[in-house]
Legacy VTK file of the C-alpha trace (Angstrom):
# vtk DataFile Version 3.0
C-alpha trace
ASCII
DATASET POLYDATA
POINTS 89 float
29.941 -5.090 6.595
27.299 -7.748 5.384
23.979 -5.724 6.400
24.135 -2.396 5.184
21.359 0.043 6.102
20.109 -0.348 2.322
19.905 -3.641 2.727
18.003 -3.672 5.914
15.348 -1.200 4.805
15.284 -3.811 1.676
14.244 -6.624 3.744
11.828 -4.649 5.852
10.157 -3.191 2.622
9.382 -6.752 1.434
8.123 -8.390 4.420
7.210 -6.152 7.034
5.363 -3.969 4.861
7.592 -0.616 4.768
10.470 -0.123 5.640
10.011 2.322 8.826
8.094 -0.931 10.224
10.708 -3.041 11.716
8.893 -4.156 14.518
6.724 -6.387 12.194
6.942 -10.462 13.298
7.364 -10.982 9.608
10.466 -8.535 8.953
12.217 -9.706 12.220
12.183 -13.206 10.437
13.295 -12.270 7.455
16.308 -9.998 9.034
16.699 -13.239 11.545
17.182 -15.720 8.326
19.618 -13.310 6.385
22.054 -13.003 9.416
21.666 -16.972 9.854
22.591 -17.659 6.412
25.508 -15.647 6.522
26.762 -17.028 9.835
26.398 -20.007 8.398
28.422 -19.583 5.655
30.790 -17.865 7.935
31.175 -21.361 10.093
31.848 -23.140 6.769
34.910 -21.694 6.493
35.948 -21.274 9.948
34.422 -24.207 11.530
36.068 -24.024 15.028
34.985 -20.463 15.902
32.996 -21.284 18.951
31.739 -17.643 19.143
29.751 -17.458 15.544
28.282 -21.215 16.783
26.629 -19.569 19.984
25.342 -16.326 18.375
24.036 -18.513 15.313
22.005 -21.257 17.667
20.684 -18.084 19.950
19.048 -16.359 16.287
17.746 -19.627 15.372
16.483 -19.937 18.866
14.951 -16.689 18.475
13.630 -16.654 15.037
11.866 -20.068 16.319
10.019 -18.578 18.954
9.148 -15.696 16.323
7.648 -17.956 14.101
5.736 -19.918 16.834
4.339 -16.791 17.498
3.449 -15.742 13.870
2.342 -19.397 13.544
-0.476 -18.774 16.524
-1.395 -15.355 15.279
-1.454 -15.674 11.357
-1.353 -18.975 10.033
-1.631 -18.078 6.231
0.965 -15.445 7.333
3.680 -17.955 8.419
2.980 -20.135 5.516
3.946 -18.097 3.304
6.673 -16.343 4.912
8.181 -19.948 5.266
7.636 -20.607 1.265
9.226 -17.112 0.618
12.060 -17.502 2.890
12.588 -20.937 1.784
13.526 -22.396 5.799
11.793 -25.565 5.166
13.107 -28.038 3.004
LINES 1 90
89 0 1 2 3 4 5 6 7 8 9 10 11 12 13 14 15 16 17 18 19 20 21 22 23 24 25 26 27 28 29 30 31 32 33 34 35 36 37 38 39 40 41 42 43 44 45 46 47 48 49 50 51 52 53 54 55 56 57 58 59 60 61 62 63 64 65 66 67 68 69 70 71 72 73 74 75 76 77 78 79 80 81 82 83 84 85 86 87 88
C-alpha cells in the first residue's frame, strides 16, 4: 500500500501541526497532493485506466476548492503551503 499510517501521521505532523490534527485545511492539502502525485504516476504507466483518471480529477477538484478556501482565510498560509508543496510551477 502507498500511504501507510506512518506516513500519514508524517504528513499531518508537518503541515497540519500534529499529527492527531487531520482536520487542518493545510494537512488535507498536503495528504490531497501526495495521493495526486502517485495517481499520477500510476496513469503514466497505465494510461487507459479510466477509473484512476476520474478519482485523480475529483482530488484535484477537491484539493482546489481546499485551497480556495485556505486562500480566503490565510493568505500567507496558502503561500507557503503552495511553495512547500511545490503545485505551482
Amino acid at each position: 500500500m502507498y500511504l501507510t499510517a506512518e506516513k500519514k501521521s508524517e504528513i499531518f505532523k508537518k503541515f497540519g501541526k500534529s499529527e492527531a490534527n487531520t482536520g487542518s485545511t493545510e494537512g488535507q492539502i498536503a495528504l490531497f497532493t501526495y495521493r495526486i502525485n502517485n495517481l499520477t504516476e500510476k496513469l503514466k504507466t497505465n494510461k487507459k485506466d479510466k477509473v484512476t483518471q476520474r478519482s485523480l480529477l475529483k482530488m484535484v477538484g477537491k484539493r482546489r476548492q481546499l485551497l480556495n478556501y485556505l486562500k480566503d482565510k490565510n493568505i500567507e498560509g496558502y503561500r507557503v503551503l503552495i511553495k512547500e508543496l511545490e503545485i505551482r510551477k
